[in-house]
C-alpha positions as CSV (number, residue, x, y, z in Angstrom):
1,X,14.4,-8.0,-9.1
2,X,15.1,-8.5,-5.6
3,X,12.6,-10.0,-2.8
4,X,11.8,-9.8,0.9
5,X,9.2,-12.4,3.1
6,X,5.8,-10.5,4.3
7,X,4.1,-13.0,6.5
8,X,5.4,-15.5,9.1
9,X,2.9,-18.4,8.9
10,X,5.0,-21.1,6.5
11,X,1.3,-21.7,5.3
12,X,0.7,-18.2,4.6
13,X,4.0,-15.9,4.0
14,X,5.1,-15.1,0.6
15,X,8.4,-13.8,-1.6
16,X,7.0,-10.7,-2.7
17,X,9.4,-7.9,-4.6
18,X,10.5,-5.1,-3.0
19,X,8.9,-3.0,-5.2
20,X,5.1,-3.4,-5.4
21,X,3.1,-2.3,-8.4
22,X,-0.4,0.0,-7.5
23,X,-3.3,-0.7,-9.6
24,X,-5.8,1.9,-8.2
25,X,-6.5,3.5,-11.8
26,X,-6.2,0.5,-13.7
27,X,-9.5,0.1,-15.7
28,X,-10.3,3.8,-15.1
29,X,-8.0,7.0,-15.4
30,X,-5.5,4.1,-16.7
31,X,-7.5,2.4,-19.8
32,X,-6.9,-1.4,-20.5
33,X,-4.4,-1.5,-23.5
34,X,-2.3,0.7,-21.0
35,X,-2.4,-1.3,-17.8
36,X,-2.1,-4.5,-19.4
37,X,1.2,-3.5,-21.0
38,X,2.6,-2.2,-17.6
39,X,1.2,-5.4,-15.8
40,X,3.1,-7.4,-18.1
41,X,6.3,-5.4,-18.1
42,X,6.0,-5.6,-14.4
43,X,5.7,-9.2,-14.2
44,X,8.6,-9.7,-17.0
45,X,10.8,-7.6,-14.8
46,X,10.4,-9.9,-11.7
47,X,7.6,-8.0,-9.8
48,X,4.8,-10.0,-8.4
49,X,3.0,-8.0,-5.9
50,X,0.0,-5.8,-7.1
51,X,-2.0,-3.6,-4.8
52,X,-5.5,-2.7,-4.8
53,X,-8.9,-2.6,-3.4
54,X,-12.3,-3.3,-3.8
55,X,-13.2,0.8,-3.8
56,X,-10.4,1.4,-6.4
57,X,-11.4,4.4,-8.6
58,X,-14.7,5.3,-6.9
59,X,-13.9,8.8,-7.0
60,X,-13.5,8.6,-10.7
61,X,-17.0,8.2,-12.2
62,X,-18.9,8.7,-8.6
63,X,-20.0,5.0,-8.3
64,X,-18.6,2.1,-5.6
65,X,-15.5,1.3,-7.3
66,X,-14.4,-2.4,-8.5
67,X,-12.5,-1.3,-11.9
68,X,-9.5,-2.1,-10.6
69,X,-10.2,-5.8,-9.5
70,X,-12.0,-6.4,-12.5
71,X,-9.2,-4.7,-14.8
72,X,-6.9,-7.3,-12.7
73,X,-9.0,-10.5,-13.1
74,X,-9.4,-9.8,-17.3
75,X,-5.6,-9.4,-17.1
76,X,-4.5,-12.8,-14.6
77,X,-6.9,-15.0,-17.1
78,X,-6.1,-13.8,-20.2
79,X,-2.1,-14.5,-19.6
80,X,-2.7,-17.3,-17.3
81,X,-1.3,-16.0,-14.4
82,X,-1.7,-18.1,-11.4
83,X,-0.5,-17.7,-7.8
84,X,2.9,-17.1,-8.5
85,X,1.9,-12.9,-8.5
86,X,0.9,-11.7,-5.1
87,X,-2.7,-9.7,-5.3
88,X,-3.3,-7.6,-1.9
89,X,-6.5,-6.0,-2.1
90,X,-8.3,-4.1,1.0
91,X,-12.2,-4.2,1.7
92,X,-14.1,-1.4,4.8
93,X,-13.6,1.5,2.6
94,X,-16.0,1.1,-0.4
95,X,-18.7,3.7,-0.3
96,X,-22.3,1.8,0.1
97,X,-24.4,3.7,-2.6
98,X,-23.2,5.5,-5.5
99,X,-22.4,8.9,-5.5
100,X,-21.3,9.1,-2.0
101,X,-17.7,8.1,0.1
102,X,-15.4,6.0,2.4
103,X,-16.2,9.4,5.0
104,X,-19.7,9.5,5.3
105,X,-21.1,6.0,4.0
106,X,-18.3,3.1,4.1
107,X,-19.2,-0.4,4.4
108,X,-17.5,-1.0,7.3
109,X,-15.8,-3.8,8.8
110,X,-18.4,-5.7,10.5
111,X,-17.7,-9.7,10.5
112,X,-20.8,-10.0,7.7
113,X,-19.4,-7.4,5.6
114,X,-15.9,-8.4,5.4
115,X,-16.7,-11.7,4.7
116,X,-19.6,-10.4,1.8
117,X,-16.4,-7.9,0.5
118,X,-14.0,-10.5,0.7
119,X,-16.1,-12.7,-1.7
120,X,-16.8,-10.3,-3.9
121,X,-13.7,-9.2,-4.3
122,X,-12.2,-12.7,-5.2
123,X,-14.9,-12.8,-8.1
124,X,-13.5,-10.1,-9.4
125,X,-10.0,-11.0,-9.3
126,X,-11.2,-14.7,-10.4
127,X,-9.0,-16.5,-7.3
128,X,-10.0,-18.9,-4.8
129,X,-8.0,-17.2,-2.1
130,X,-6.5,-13.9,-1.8
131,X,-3.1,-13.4,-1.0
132,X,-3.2,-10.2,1.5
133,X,-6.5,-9.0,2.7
134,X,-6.3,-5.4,4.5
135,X,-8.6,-3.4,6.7
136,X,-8.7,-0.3,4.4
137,X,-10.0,2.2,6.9
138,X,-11.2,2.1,10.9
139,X,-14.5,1.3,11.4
140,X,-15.6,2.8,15.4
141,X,-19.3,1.2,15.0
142,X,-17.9,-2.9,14.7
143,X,-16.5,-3.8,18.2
144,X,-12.6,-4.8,17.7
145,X,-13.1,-8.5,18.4
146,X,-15.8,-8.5,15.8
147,X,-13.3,-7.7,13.1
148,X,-10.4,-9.2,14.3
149,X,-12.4,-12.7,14.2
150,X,-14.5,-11.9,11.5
151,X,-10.8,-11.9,9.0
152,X,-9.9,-14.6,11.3
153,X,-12.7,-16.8,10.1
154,X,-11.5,-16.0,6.5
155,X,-7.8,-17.2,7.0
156,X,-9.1,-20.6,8.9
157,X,-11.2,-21.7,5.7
158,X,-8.4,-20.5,3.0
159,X,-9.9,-17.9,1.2
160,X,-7.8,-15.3,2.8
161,X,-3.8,-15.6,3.6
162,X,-1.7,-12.5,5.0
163,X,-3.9,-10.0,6.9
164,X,-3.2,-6.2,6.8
165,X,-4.1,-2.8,7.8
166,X,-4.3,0.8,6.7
167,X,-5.1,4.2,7.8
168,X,-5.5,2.8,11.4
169,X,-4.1,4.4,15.2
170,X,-1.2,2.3,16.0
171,X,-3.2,2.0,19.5
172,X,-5.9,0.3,17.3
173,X,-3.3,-1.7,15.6
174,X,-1.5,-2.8,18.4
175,X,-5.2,-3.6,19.9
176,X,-6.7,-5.9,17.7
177,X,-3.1,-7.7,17.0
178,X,-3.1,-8.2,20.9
179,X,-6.4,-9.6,20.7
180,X,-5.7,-11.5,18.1
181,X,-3.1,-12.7,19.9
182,X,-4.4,-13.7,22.6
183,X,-7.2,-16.0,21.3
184,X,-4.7,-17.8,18.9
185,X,-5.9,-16.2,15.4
186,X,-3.5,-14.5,12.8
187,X,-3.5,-10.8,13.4
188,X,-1.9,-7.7,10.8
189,X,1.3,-8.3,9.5
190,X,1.8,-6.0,7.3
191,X,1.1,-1.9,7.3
192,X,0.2,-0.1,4.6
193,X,0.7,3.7,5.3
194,X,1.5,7.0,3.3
195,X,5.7,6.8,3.5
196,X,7.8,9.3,1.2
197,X,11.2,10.9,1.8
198,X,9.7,13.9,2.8
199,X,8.2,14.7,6.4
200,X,4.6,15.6,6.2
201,X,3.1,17.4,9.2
202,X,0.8,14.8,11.3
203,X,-1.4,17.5,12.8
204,X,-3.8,18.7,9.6
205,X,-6.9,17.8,10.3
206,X,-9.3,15.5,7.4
207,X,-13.0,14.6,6.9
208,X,-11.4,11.4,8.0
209,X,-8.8,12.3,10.3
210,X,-10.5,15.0,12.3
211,X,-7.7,15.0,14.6
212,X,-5.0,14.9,12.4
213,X,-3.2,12.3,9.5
214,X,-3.6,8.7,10.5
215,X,-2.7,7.8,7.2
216,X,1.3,8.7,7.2
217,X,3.8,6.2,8.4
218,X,4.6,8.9,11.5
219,X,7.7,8.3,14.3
220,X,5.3,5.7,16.4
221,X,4.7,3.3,13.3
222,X,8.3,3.2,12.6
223,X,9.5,2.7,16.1
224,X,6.5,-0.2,16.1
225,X,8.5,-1.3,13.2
226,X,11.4,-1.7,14.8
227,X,9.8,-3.7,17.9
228,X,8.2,-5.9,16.0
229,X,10.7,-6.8,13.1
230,X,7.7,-9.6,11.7
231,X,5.8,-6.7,10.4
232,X,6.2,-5.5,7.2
233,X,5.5,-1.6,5.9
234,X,3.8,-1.4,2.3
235,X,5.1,2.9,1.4
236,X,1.6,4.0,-0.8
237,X,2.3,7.0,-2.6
238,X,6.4,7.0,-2.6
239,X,6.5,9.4,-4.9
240,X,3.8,11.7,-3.5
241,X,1.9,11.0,-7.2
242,X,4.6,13.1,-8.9
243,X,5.2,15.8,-7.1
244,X,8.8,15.8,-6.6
245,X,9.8,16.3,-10.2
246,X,6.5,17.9,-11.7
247,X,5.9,21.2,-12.0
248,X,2.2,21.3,-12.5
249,X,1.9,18.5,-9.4
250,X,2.8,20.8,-6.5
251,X,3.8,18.9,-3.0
252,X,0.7,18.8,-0.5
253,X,-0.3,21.3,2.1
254,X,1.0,19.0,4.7
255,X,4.5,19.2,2.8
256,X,4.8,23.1,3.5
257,X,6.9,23.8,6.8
258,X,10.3,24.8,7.4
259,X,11.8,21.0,7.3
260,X,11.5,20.4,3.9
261,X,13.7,22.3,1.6
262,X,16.6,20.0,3.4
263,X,15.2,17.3,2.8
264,X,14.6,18.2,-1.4
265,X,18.0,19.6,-1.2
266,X,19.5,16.2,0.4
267,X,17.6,14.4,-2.5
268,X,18.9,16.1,-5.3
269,X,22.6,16.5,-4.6
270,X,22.4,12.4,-4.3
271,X,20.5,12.1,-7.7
272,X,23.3,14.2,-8.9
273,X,25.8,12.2,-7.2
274,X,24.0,8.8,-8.6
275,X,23.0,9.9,-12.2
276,X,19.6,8.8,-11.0
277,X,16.2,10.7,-10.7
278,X,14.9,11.9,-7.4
279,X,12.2,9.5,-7.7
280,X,14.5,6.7,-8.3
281,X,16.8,7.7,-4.7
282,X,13.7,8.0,-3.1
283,X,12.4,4.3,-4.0
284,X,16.0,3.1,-3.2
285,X,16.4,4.6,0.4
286,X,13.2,2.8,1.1
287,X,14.1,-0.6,-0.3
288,X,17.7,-0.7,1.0
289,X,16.9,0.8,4.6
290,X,16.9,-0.9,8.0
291,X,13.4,-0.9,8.3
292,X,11.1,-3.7,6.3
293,X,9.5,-1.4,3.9
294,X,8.1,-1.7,0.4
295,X,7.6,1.4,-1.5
296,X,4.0,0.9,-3.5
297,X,4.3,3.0,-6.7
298,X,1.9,3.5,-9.9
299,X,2.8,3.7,-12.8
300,X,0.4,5.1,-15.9
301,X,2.9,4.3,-18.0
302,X,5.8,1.4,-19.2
303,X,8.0,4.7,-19.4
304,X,7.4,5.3,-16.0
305,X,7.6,1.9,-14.3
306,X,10.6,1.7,-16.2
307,X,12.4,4.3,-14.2
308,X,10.8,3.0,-11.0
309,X,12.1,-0.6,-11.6
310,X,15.5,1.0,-12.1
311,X,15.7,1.9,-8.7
312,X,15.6,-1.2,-7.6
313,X,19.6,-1.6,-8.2
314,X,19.9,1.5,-7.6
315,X,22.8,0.6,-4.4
316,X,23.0,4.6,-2.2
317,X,26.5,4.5,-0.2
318,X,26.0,4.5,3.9
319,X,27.2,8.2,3.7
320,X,24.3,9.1,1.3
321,X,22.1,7.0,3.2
322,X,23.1,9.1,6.6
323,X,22.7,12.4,4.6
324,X,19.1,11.3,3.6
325,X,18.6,10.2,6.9
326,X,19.8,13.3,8.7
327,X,17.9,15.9,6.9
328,X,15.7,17.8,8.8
């Protein structure tokens, strides 16, 4: 396994691996027997840094989520496992009452509820602090300063270390790290954004992105990126759950424009060159790549990690790289 620093407070920061483990359907789609064995396999590999939050599967049986923290918590006491594997879990997005959703009924990100989330969420896991603590989604209602002190408040009595965000404007970003900033509390250090090989378009409209994909890791996060080289970028969904190598798991909407078939074609003739899968190249230009990034994948599967920890050695030449690179 190899490793890479998110964080830059020597009271906070941590050796995390470069290739981060997501837990969003353990305990649900993913059953217990299952997730256990790729938890361990993960953790005898070298990998300590799990992802997931406190709405993880809400979607699944229509209620508020929590499976996957609980799943996690059974798992860290039942083999002992201490602070030595890095938990980042996210709170703002879990839906309020059953049966509805982070769009129209998400708990927000108000000071009181971050802190009522945050505590929840670490009786779940069964920890007195948690590692890395993102803002899931935006929350419009909460003025910035509210939530910027409100995690603040968490870090200063150490139940809460590295900060993050997700799904956020880099204007918001940049906003509440300023502010942040400028009243001497820790601010986001580490991004979490949709990040693949492939280009998707940035314009498609959402129930939560009216105005178009604030969730993809788009040209003004990655020149932020490379302003601010303290910040780390967590890649969710790497492999675009499957799609690249599954017939019955078709590439997105936002996928379908003229720029993609170079990009596919760029990716297969280096898994031919390689011997590796296109999953595998994909993971690899990520983890070897100028920028800071660590590709987040699941796995439902040891079979599958398997391959997805194989890409950690997986060393692409600087002419591959520029071929990947160049591909539009």
């Amino acid at each position: 396994m190899k490793y890479r620093t998110i964080g830059t407070d020597p009271a906070h920061r941590r050796e995390v691996s470069v290739l981060a483990l997501g837990a969003m359907y353990f305990g649900s789609l993913t059953d217990e027997k299952t997730s256990f064995a790729v938890l361990d396999r993960y953790v005898e590999a070298g990998g300590n840094f799990i992802d997931t939050s406190d709405n993880y599967a809400f979607w699944v049986d229509g209620g508020q989520g929590g499976q996957s923290e609980e799943l996690l918590g059974r798992w860290r006491r039942s083999r002992g496992i201490g602070d030595e594997v890095v938990i980042a879990t996210k709170v703002g997005a879990r839906p309020l009452a059953p049966g509805t959703s982070y769009t129209d009924n998400a708990e927000g990100l108000s000071a009181k509820t971050i802190r009522e989330a945050a505590e929840r969420s670490r009786e779940r896991l069964g920890v007195a602090k948690l590692d890395l603590l993102y803002a899931h989604i935006d929350d419009h209602t909460v003025p910035q300063r509210e939530t910027v002190e409100g995690f603040a408040e968490l870090v200063a009595e150490g139940t809460v270390g590295l900060l993050g965000v997700s799904n956020q404007a880099m204007w918001r970003v940049e906003r509440a790290r300023a502010l942040a900033a400028a009243a001497g509390l820790p601010g986001y250090e580490v991004l979490q954004y949709q990040h693949s090989h492939l280009r998707p378009r940035y314009d498609v409209p959402s129930d939560l992105f009216p105005d178009g994909s604030l969730g993809h890791a788009g040209p003004e996060l990655l020149g932020y990126l490379r302003a601010e080289p303290a910040l780390t970028l967590v890649a969710y969904s790497p492999l675009l759950a499957g799609a690249y190598v599954r017939d019955d798991k078709p590439l997105p909407p936002d996928y379908d424009h003229p720029g993609t078939p170079a990009r596919l074609a760029a990716l297969r003739d280096v898994a031919r060159e390689t011997g590796a899968t296109v999953g595998q190249v994909v993971l690899a230009w990520q983890i070897g790549g100028e920028l800071p990034v660590v590709p987040l994948a699941g796995a439902s599967s040891v079979a599958q990690l398997e391959e997805n920890l194989a890409a950690v050695d997986l060393e692409l030449t600087a002419e591959q790289r520029a071929r990947l690179d160049a591909a539009h």
